[in-house]
LUMVODO-927389 format. One record per residue: residue in one letter; x negated, z negated, y negated of N, C-alpha, C, O, CB in turn; residue number from 1. Coordinates in Angstrom, 2 decimals, m for minus. Each point is the difference from the previous one (the first is absolute). Glycine has a CB too. Example, Ala and Ser with C-alpha at 12.3 -4.5 7.8 and 13.67 -1.06 7.14 Angstrom:
2
{"A",{m13.19,m7.80,5.69},{0.89,0.00,m1.19},{m0.90,0.00,m1.20},{m1.04,m0.66,0.02},{2.93,m0.59,1.15},1},
{"S",{m1.54,1.97,m2.22},{m0.82,m0.06,m1.19},{0.77,m0.73,m1.09},{m0.51,m0.17,m1.11},{m0.67,2.32,1.74},2},
END
This chain:
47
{"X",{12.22,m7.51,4.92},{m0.80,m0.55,m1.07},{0.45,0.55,m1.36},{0.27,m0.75,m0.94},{m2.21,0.52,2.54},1},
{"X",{2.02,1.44,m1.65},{0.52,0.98,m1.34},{1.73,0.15,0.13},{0.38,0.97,0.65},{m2.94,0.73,m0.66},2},
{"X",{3.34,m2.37,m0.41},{1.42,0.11,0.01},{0.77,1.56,m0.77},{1.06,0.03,m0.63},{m1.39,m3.00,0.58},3},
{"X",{m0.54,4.08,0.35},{0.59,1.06,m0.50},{0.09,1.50,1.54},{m0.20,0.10,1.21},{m1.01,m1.25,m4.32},4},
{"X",{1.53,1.79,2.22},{0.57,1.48,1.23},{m1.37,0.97,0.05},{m0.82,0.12,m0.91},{3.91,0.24,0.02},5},
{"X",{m3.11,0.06,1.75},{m1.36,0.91,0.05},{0.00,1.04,m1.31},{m1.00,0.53,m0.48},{0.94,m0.58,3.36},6},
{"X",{1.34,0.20,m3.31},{0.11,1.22,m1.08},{m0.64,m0.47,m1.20},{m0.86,0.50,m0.72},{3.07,0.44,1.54},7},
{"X",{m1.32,m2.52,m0.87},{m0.90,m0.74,m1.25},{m1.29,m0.25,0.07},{m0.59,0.11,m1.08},{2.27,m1.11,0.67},8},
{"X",{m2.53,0.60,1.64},{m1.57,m0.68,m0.30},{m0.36,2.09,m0.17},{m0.89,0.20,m0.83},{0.12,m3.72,2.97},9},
{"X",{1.15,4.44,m1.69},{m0.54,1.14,m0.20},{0.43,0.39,m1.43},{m0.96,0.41,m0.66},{0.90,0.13,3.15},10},
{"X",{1.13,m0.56,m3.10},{m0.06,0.16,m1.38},{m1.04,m1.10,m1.05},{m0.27,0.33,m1.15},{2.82,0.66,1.86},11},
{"X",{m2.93,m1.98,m0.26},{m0.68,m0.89,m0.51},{m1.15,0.38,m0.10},{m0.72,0.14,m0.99},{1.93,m1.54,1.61},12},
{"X",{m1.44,1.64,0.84},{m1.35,0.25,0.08},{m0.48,1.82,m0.63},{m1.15,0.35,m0.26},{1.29,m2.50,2.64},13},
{"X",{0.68,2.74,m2.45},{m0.57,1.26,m0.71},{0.22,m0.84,m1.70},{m0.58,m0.91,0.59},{1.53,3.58,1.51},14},
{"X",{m0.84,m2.91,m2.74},{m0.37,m0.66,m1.63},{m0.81,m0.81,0.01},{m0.29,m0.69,m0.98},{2.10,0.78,0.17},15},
{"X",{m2.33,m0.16,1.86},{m1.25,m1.25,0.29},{0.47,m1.59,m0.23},{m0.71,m0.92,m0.39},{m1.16,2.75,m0.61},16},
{"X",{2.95,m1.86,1.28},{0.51,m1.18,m0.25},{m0.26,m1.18,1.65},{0.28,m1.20,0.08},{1.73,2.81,m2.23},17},
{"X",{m2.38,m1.05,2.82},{0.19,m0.55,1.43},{m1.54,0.31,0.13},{m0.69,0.61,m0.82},{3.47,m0.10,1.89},18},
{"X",{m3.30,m1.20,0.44},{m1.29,0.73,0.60},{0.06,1.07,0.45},{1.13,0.48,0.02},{m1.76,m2.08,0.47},19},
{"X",{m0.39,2.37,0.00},{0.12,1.03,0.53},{m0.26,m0.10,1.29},{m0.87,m0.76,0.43},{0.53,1.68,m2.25},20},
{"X",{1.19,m0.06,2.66},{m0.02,m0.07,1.33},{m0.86,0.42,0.66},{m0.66,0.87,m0.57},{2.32,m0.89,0.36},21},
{"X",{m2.12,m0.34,1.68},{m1.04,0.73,0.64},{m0.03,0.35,1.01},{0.35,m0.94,0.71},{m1.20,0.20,m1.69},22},
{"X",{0.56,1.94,1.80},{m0.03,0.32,1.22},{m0.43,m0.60,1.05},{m1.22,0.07,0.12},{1.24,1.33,m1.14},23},
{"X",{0.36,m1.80,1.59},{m0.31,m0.91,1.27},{0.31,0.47,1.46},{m0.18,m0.64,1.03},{0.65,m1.10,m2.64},24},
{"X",{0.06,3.07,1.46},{0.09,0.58,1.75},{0.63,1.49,m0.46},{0.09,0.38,m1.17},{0.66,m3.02,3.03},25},
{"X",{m0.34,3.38,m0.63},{0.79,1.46,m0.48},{0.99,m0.77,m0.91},{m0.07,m0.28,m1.20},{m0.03,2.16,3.52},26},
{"X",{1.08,m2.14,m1.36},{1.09,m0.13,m0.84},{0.74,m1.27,m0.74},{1.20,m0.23,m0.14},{m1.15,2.00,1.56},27},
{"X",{m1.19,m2.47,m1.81},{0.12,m1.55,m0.31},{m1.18,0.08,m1.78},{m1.00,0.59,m0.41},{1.27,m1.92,4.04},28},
{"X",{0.74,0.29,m4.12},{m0.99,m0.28,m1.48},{0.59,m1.52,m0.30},{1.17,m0.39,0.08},{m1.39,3.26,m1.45},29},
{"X",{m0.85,m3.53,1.03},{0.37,m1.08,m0.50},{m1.06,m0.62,m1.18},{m0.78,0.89,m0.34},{2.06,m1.10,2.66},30},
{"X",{m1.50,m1.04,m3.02},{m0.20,m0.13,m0.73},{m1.00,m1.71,0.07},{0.03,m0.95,0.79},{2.13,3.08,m1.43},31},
{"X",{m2.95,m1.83,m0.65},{m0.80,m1.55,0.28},{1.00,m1.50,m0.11},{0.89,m0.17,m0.85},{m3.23,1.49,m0.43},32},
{"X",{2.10,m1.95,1.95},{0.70,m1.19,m0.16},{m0.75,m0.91,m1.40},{0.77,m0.37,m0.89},{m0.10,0.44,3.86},33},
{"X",{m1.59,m0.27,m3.06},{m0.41,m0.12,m0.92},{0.83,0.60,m1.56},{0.66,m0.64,m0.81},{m2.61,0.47,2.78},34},
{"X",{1.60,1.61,m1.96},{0.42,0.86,m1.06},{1.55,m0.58,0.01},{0.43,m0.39,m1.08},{m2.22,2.73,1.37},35},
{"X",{2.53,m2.40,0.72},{1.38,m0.47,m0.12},{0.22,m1.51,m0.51},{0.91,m0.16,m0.82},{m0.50,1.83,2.70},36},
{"X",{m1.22,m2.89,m1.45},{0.50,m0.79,m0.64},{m0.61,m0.20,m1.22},{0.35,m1.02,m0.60},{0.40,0.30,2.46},37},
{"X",{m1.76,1.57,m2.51},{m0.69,0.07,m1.53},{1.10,0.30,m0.49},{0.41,m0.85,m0.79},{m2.75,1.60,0.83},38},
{"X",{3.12,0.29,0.13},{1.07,1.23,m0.47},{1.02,m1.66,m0.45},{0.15,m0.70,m1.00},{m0.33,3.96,3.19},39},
{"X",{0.64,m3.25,m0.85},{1.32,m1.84,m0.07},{m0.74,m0.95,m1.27},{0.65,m0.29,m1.01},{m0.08,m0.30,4.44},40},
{"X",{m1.90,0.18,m3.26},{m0.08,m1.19,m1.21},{m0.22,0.15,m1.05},{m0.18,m0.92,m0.79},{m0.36,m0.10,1.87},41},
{"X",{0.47,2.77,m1.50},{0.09,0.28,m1.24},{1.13,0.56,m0.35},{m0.11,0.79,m0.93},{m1.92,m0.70,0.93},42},
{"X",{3.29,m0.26,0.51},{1.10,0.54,m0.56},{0.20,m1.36,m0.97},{m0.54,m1.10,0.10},{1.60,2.94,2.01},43},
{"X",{0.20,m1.22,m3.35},{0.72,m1.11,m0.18},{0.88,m0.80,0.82},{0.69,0.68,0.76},{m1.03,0.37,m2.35},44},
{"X",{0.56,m2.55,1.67},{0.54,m0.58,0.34},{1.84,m0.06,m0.16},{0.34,0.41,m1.11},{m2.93,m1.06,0.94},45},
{"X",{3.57,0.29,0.91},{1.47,0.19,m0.49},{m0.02,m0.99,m1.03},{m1.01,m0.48,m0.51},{2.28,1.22,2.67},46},
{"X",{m0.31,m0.95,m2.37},{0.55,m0.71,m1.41},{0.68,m0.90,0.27},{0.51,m0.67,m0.89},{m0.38,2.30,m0.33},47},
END
């Protein structure tokens, strides 16, 4: 859904530029689907 590297949505997401992630098991985090496609229809569009 997010066409980037875990390093990038984690650098993103520490400037608050991304959602924030959430715990969902020991060793598992993921994120609202919602919050993710709000995040997509408010980017700018390409050119």
């Amino acid at each position: 859904m997010v066409p980037f590297t875990r390093q990038h949505v984690l650098r993103l997401e520490k400037v608050g530029k991304f959602p924030k992630r959430l715990k969902v098991g020991n060793r598992r985090i993921g994120w609202l689907e919602t919050e993710i496609e709000t995040w997509i229809n408010d980017r700018p569009r390409g050119r």
